[in-house]
BAFI-3210 file (N, C-alpha, C; in Angstrom, 3 decimals, decimal comma, padded with zeros to 6 digits):
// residues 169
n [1|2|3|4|5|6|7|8|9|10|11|12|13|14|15|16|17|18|19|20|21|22|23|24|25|26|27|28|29|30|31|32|33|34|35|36|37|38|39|40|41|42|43|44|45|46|47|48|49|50|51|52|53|54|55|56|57|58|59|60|61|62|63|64|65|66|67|68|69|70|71|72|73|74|75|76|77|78|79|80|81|82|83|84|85|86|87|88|89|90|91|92|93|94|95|96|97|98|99|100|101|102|103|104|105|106|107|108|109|110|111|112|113|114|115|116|117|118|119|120|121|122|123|124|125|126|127|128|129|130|131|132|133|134|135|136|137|138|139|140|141|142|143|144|145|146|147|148|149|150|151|152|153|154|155|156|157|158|159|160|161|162|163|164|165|166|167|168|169]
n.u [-001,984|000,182|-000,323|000,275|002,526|002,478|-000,324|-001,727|-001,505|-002,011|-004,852|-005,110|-004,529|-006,558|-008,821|-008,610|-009,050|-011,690|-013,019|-012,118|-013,513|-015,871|-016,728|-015,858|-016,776|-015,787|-015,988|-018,462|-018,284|-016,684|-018,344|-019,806|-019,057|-017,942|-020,932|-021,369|-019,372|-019,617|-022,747|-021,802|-020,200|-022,508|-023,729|-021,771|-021,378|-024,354|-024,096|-022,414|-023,396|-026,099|-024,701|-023,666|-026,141|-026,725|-024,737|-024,834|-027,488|-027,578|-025,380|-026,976|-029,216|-027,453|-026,759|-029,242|-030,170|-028,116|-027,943|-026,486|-025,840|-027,846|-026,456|-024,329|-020,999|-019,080|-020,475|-023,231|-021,156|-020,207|-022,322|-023,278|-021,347|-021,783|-024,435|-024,164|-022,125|-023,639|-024,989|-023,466|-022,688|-024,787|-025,382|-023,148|-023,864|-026,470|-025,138|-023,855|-025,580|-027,323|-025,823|-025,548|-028,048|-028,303|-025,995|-023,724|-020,891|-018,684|-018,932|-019,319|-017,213|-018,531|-019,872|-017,732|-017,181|-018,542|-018,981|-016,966|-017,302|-019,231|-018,046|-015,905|-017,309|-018,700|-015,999|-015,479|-018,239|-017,250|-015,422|-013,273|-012,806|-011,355|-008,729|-007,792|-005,488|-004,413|-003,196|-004,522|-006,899|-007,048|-006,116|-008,362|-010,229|-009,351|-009,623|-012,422|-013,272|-011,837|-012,959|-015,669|-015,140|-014,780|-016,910|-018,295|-017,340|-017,737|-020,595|-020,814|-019,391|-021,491|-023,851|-023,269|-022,806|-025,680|-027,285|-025,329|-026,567|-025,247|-024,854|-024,773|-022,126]
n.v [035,896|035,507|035,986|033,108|032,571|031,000|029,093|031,551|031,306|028,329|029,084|030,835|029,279|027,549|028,721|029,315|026,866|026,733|028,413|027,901|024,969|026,239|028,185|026,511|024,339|021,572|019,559|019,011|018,515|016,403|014,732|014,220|012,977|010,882|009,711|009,541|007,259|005,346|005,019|004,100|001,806|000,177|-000,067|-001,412|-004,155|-004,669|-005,673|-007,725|-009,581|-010,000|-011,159|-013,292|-015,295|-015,698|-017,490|-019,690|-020,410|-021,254|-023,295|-024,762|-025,687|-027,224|-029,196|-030,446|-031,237|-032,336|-034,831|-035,434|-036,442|-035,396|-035,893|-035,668|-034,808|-032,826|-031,613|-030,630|-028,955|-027,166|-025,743|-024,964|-022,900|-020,896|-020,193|-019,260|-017,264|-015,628|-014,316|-013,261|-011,179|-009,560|-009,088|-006,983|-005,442|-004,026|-003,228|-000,987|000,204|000,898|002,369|004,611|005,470|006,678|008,239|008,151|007,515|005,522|002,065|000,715|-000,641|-002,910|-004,013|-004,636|-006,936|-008,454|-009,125|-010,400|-012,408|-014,068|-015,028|-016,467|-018,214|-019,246|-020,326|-022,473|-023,974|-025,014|-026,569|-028,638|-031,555|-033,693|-033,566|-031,292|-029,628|-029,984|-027,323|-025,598|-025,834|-025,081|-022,677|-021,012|-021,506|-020,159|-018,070|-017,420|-017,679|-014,801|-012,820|-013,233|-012,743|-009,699|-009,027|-009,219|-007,524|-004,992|-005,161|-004,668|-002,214|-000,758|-001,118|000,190|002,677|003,166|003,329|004,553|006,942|008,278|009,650|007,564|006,133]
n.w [071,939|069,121|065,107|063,644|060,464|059,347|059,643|058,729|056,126|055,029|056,053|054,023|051,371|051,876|051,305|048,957|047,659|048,055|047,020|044,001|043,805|044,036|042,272|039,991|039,981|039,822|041,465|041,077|038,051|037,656|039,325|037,015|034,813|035,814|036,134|033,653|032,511|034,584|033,109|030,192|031,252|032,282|029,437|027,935|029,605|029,861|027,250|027,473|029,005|027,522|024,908|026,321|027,524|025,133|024,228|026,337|025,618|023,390|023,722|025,813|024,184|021,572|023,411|024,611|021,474|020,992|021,951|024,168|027,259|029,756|032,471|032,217|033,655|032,989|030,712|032,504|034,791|032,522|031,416|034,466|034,655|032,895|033,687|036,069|035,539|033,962|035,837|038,108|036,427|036,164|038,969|039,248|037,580|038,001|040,688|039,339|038,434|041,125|042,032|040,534|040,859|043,025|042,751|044,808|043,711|042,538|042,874|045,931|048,515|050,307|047,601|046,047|047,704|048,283|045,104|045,035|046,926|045,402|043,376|044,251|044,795|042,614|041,412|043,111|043,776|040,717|040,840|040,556|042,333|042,337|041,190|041,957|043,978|047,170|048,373|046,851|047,738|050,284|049,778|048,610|050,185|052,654|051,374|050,572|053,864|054,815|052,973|053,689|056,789|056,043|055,053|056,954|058,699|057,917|057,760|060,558|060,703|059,523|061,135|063,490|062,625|061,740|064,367|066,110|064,850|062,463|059,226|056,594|054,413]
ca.u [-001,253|000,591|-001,221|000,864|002,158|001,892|-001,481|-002,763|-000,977|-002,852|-005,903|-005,414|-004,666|-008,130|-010,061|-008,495|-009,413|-013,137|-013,437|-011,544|-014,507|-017,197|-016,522|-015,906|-017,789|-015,065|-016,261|-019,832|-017,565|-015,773|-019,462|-020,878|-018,022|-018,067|-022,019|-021,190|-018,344|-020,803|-023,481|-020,851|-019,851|-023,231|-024,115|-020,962|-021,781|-025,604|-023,827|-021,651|-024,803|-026,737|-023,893|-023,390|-027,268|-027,243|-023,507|-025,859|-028,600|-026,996|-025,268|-028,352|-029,614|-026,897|-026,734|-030,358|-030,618|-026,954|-027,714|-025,427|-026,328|-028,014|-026,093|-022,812|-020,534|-018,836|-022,135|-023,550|-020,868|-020,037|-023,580|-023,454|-021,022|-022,450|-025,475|-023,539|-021,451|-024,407|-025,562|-022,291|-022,459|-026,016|-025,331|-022,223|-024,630|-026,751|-024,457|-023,449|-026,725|-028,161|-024,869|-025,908|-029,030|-027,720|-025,162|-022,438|-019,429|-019,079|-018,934|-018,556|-016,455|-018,914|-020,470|-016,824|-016,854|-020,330|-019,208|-015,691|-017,951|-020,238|-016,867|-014,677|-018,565|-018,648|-014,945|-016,076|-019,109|-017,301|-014,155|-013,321|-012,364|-011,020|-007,672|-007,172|-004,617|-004,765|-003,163|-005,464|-008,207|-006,656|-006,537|-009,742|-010,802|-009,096|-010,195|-013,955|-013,173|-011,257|-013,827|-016,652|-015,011|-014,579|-018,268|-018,892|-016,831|-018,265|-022,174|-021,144|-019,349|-023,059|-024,626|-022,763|-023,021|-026,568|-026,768|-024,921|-027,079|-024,471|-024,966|-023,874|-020,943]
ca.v [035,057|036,248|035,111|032,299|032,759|029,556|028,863|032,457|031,008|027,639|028,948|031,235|028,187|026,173|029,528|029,426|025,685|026,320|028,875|027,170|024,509|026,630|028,786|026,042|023,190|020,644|018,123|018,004|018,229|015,205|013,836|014,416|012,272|009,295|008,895|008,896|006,579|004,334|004,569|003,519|000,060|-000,755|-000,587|-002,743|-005,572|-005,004|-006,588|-008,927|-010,238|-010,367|-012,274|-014,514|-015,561|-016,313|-018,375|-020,386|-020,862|-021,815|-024,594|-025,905|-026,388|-028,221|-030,402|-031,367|-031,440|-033,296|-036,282|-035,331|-037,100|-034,677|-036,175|-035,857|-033,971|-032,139|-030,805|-029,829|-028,022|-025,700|-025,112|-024,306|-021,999|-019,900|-019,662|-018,557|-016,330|-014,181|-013,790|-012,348|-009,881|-008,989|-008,616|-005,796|-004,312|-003,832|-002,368|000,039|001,083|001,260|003,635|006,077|005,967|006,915|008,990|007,135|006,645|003,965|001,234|000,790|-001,457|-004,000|-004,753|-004,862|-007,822|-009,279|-010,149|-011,223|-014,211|-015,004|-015,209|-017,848|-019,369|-020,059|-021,097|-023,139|-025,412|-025,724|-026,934|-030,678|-032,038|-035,117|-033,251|-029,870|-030,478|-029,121|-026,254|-024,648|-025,494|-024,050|-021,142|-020,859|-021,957|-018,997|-015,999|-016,982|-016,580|-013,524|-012,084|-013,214|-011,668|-008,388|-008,320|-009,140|-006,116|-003,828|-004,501|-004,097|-000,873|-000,044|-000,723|000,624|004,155|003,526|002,907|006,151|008,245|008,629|009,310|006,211|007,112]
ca.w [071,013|067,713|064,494|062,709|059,701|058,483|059,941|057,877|054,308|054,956|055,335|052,261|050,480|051,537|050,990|047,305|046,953|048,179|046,136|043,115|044,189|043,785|040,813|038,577|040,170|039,824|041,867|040,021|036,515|037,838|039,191|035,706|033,851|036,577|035,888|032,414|032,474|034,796|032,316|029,248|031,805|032,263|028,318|028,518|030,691|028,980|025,987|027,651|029,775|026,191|024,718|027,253|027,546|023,845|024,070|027,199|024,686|021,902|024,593|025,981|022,494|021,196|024,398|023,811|020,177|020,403|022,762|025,499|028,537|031,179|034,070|032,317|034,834|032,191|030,461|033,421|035,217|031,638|031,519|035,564|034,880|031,835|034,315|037,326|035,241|033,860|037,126|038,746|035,544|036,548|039,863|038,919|036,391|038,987|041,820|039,319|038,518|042,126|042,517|039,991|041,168|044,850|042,884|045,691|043,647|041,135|043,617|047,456|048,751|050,068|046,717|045,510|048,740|047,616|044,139|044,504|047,271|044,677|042,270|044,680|044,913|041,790|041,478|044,646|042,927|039,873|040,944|040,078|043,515|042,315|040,207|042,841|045,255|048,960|048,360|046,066|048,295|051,707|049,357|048,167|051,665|053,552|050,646|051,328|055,060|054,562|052,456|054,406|058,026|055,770|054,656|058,488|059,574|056,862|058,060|061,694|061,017|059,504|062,161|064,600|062,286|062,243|065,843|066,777|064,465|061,796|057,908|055,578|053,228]
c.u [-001,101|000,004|000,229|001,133|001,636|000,380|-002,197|-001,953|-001,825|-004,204|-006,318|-005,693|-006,045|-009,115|-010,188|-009,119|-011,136|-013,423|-012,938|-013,312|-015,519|-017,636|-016,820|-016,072|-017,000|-015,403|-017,453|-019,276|-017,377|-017,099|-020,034|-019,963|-018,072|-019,637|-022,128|-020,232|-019,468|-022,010|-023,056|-021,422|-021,388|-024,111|-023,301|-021,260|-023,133|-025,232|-023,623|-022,807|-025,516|-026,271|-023,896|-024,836|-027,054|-026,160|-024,716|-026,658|-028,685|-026,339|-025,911|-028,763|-028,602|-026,739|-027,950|-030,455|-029,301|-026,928|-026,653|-026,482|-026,831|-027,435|-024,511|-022,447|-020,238|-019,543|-022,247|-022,578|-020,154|-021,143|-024,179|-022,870|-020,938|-023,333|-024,899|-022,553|-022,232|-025,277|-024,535|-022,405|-023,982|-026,001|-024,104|-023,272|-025,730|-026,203|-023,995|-024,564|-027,219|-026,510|-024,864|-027,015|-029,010|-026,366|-023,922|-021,426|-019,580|-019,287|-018,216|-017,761|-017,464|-019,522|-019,026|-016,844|-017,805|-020,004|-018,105|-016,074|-018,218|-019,223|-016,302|-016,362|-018,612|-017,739|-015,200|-016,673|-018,221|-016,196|-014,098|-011,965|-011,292|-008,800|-007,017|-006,432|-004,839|-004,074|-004,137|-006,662|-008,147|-007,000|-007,512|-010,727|-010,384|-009,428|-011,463|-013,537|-012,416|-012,168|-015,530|-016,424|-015,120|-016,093|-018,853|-018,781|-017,842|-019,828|-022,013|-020,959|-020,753|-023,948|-024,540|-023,011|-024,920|-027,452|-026,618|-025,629|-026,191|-024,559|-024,298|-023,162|-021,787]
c.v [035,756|035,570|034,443|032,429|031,691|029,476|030,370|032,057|029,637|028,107|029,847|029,887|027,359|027,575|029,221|028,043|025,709|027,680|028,370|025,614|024,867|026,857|027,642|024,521|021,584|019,441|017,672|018,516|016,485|013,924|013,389|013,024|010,703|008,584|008,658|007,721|005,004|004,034|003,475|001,978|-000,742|-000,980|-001,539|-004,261|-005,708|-006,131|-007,776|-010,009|-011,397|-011,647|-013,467|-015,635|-016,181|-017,609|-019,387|-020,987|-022,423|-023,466|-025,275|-026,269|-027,645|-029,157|-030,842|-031,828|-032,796|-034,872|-036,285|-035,416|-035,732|-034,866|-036,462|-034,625|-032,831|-030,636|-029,666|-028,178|-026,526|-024,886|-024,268|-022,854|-020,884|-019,335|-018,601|-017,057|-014,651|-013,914|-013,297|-011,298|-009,371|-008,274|-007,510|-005,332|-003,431|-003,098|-001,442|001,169|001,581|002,895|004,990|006,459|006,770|008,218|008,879|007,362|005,659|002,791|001,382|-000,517|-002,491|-004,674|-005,239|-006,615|-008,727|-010,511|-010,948|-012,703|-014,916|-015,382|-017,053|-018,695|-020,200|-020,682|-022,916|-024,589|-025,411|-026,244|-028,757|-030,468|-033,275|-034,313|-032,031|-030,820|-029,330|-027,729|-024,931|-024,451|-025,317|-023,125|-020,463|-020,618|-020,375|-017,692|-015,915|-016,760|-015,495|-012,458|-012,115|-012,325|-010,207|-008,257|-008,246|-008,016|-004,615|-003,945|-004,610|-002,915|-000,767|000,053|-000,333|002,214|004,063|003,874|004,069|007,284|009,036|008,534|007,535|007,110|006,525]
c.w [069,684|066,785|063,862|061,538|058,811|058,812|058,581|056,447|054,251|055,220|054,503|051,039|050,268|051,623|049,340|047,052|047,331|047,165|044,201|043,050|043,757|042,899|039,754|038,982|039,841|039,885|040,719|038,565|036,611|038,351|037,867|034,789|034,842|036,557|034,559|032,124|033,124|033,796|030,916|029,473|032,243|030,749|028,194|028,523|030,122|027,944|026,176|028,479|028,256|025,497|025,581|027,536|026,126|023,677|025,282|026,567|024,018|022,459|024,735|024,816|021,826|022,138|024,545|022,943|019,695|021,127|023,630|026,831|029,528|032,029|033,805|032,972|034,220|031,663|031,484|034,164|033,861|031,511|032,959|035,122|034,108|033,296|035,401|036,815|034,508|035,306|038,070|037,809|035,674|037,933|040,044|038,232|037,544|040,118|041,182|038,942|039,975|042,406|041,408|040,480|042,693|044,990|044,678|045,456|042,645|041,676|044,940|047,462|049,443|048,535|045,432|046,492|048,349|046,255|043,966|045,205|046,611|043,578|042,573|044,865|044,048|041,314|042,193|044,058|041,171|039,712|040,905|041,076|043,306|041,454|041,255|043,694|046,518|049,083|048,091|047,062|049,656|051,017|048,824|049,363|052,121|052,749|050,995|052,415|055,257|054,230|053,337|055,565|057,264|056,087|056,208|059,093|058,565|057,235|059,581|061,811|061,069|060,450|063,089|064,129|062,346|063,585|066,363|065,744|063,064|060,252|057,006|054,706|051,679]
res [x|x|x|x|x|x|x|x|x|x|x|x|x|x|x|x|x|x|x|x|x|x|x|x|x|x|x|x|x|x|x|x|x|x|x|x|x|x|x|x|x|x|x|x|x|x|x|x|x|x|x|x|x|x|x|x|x|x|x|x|x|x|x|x|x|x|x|x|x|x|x|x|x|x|x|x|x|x|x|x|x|x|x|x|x|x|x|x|x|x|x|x|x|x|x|x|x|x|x|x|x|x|x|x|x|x|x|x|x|x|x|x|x|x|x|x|x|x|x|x|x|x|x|x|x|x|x|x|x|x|x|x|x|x|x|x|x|x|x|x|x|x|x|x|x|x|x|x|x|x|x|x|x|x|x|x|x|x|x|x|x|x|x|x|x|x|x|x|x]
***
Protein backbone atom coordinates (compact mmCIF):
# COMPACT_ATOMS: atom_id res chain seq x y z
CA UNK A 1 0.00 0.00 0.00
CA UNK A 2 1.13 3.65 -1.04
CA UNK A 3 1.41 6.05 1.98
CA UNK A 4 -1.51 8.67 1.88
CA UNK A 5 -0.92 11.91 1.52
CA UNK A 6 -3.48 13.16 3.43
CA UNK A 7 -3.23 10.62 6.15
CA UNK A 8 0.93 11.80 6.44
CA UNK A 9 -0.27 15.87 6.60
CA UNK A 10 -2.82 14.82 9.38
CA UNK A 11 -0.63 13.25 11.35
CA UNK A 12 1.93 16.11 10.96
CA UNK A 13 -0.73 18.26 12.11
CA UNK A 14 -1.57 16.14 15.57
CA UNK A 15 2.28 15.70 16.05
CA UNK A 16 2.42 19.70 15.89
CA UNK A 17 -0.60 19.95 18.30
CA UNK A 18 1.04 17.39 20.87
CA UNK A 19 3.90 18.99 20.73
CA UNK A 20 2.32 22.61 20.73
CA UNK A 21 0.71 20.71 24.02
CA UNK A 22 3.68 19.94 25.60
CA UNK A 23 6.03 22.79 25.07
CA UNK A 24 3.78 25.29 26.35
CA UNK A 25 1.51 23.32 28.63
CA UNK A 26 -1.70 24.83 27.42
CA UNK A 27 -4.00 22.67 28.83
CA UNK A 28 -2.46 23.07 32.53
CA UNK A 29 -2.32 27.14 31.58
CA UNK A 30 -5.99 26.79 30.85
CA UNK A 31 -6.22 24.28 34.16
CA UNK A 32 -4.46 26.94 36.22
CA UNK A 33 -7.03 29.87 35.21
CA UNK A 34 -10.30 27.54 35.61
CA UNK A 35 -9.12 26.74 39.38
CA UNK A 36 -8.68 30.27 39.75
CA UNK A 37 -11.81 31.43 38.22
CA UNK A 38 -13.48 28.53 40.52
CA UNK A 39 -11.80 29.82 43.50
CA UNK A 40 -13.04 33.71 42.62
CA UNK A 41 -17.08 31.96 42.37
CA UNK A 42 -16.73 30.34 45.46
CA UNK A 43 -15.44 33.66 47.38
CA UNK A 44 -18.56 34.79 45.48
CA UNK A 45 -21.30 32.68 46.65
CA UNK A 46 -19.08 32.81 50.24
CA UNK A 47 -20.52 36.35 50.29
CA UNK A 48 -23.77 35.78 48.84
CA UNK A 49 -24.30 32.74 51.42
CA UNK A 50 -22.98 35.36 54.25
CA UNK A 51 -25.41 37.91 53.04
CA UNK A 52 -28.16 35.91 52.73
CA UNK A 53 -27.81 34.28 56.39
CA UNK A 54 -27.73 37.77 57.83
CA UNK A 55 -30.97 39.09 55.38
CA UNK A 56 -32.63 35.46 57.24
CA UNK A 57 -31.57 36.81 60.57
CA UNK A 58 -32.42 40.05 60.45
CA UNK A 59 -36.13 38.39 59.25
CA UNK A 60 -36.53 36.06 62.00
CA UNK A 61 -35.79 38.86 64.36
CA UNK A 62 -38.15 41.20 63.17
CA UNK A 63 -40.87 38.45 62.92
CA UNK A 64 -40.34 37.72 66.61
CA UNK A 65 -39.55 41.00 67.99
CA UNK A 66 -42.59 42.27 65.52
CA UNK A 67 -45.54 40.02 66.65
CA UNK A 68 -46.05 38.26 63.45
CA UNK A 69 -47.99 35.24 63.99
CA UNK A 70 -45.74 32.00 63.64
CA UNK A 71 -48.39 30.13 61.69
CA UNK A 72 -48.89 32.95 59.29
CA UNK A 73 -48.51 31.32 55.78
CA UNK A 74 -46.88 34.27 54.40
CA UNK A 75 -44.13 34.56 57.24
CA UNK A 76 -43.37 31.22 57.14
CA UNK A 77 -43.05 30.42 53.54
CA UNK A 78 -40.47 33.88 53.00
CA UNK A 79 -38.66 32.64 55.85
CA UNK A 80 -38.82 28.88 54.15
CA UNK A 81 -37.43 30.25 51.34
CA UNK A 82 -34.37 32.39 52.67
CA UNK A 83 -33.61 28.96 54.40
CA UNK A 84 -33.92 26.80 51.35
CA UNK A 85 -32.19 29.35 49.30
CA UNK A 86 -28.89 29.38 51.41
CA UNK A 87 -28.82 25.90 51.22
CA UNK A 88 -29.00 25.51 47.32
CA UNK A 89 -26.01 28.24 47.47
CA UNK A 90 -24.16 25.93 49.85
CA UNK A 91 -24.76 23.08 48.08
CA UNK A 92 -23.08 24.91 44.56
CA UNK A 93 -20.35 26.25 46.82
CA UNK A 94 -19.71 23.03 47.64
CA UNK A 95 -19.78 21.15 44.19
CA UNK A 96 -17.42 23.67 43.13
CA UNK A 97 -15.14 23.13 45.77
CA UNK A 98 -15.23 19.24 45.81
CA UNK A 99 -14.31 19.92 41.90
CA UNK A 100 -11.19 21.71 42.59
CA UNK A 101 -10.43 19.47 44.95
CA UNK A 102 -10.81 16.47 42.29
CA UNK A 103 -9.40 19.09 39.87
CA UNK A 104 -12.65 17.63 37.40
CA UNK A 105 -13.73 20.67 35.65
CA UNK A 106 -15.76 23.32 37.22
CA UNK A 107 -18.83 21.27 37.42
CA UNK A 108 -20.17 17.88 36.08
CA UNK A 109 -23.23 17.62 34.78
CA UNK A 110 -24.96 15.67 37.51
CA UNK A 111 -24.39 18.25 40.20
CA UNK A 112 -25.53 20.73 37.49
CA UNK A 113 -28.89 17.93 37.70
CA UNK A 114 -28.76 17.79 41.63
CA UNK A 115 -29.22 21.49 42.10
CA UNK A 116 -31.51 22.53 39.40
CA UNK A 117 -34.02 19.34 41.69
CA UNK A 118 -33.39 20.96 44.79
CA UNK A 119 -34.26 24.45 42.72
CA UNK A 120 -37.95 23.21 41.16
CA UNK A 121 -38.01 21.67 45.04
CA UNK A 122 -37.95 24.58 46.36
CA UNK A 123 -40.14 26.31 43.70
CA UNK A 124 -42.27 23.10 44.51
CA UNK A 125 -42.91 23.74 48.57
CA UNK A 126 -43.19 27.26 48.10
CA UNK A 127 -45.63 27.51 45.55
CA UNK A 128 -49.15 28.89 46.61
CA UNK A 129 -51.46 26.16 45.27
CA UNK A 130 -54.48 27.98 45.74
CA UNK A 131 -53.52 31.04 42.76
CA UNK A 132 -51.17 28.54 40.14
CA UNK A 133 -53.13 27.29 37.44
CA UNK A 134 -52.62 23.71 35.86
CA UNK A 135 -50.45 24.65 33.51
CA UNK A 136 -47.69 25.81 35.55
CA UNK A 137 -47.96 22.80 37.56
CA UNK A 138 -47.91 20.10 34.58
CA UNK A 139 -44.81 22.12 34.03
CA UNK A 140 -43.17 22.02 37.04
CA UNK A 141 -44.53 18.46 37.31
CA UNK A 142 -42.83 17.13 34.06
CA UNK A 143 -39.10 19.21 34.70
CA UNK A 144 -38.81 17.26 38.11
CA UNK A 145 -39.51 14.06 36.12
CA UNK A 146 -37.29 15.01 33.39
CA UNK A 147 -34.63 15.91 35.67
CA UNK A 148 -35.08 13.14 37.95
CA UNK A 149 -35.01 10.28 34.78
CA UNK A 150 -31.69 12.30 33.79
CA UNK A 151 -30.10 11.96 37.28
CA UNK A 152 -31.43 8.24 36.95
CA UNK A 153 -29.63 7.78 33.62
CA UNK A 154 -26.47 9.60 34.77
CA UNK A 155 -25.95 7.09 38.03
CA UNK A 156 -26.71 4.08 35.85
CA UNK A 157 -24.27 5.14 33.21
CA UNK A 158 -21.88 5.11 36.54
CA UNK A 159 -22.51 2.12 37.33
CA UNK A 160 -22.45 0.45 34.43
CA UNK A 161 -18.65 2.25 33.94
CA UNK A 162 -17.97 1.03 37.26
CA UNK A 163 -19.22 -2.34 36.56
CA UNK A 164 -17.11 -2.75 33.37
CA UNK A 165 -13.95 -1.56 35.09
CA UNK A 166 -13.96 1.85 33.53
CA UNK A 167 -12.35 5.22 34.89
CA UNK A 168 -15.07 8.00 35.93
CA UNK A 169 -14.78 11.20 33.78
Amino acid sequence: MANCPLGDRMEKRMNIFATIRNKFGIYELYGRFELAVSALLMLLISIIILYSIVILAMTLFDELIGGYHQFETAALKDTFGLMLTVLILLEFNHSIALAMRRRAGVLQVRVIVVIAIIVIARKLILLDYATTDLSTLLALGGLALALGAVCWLLNEIERRRRAAGMPED
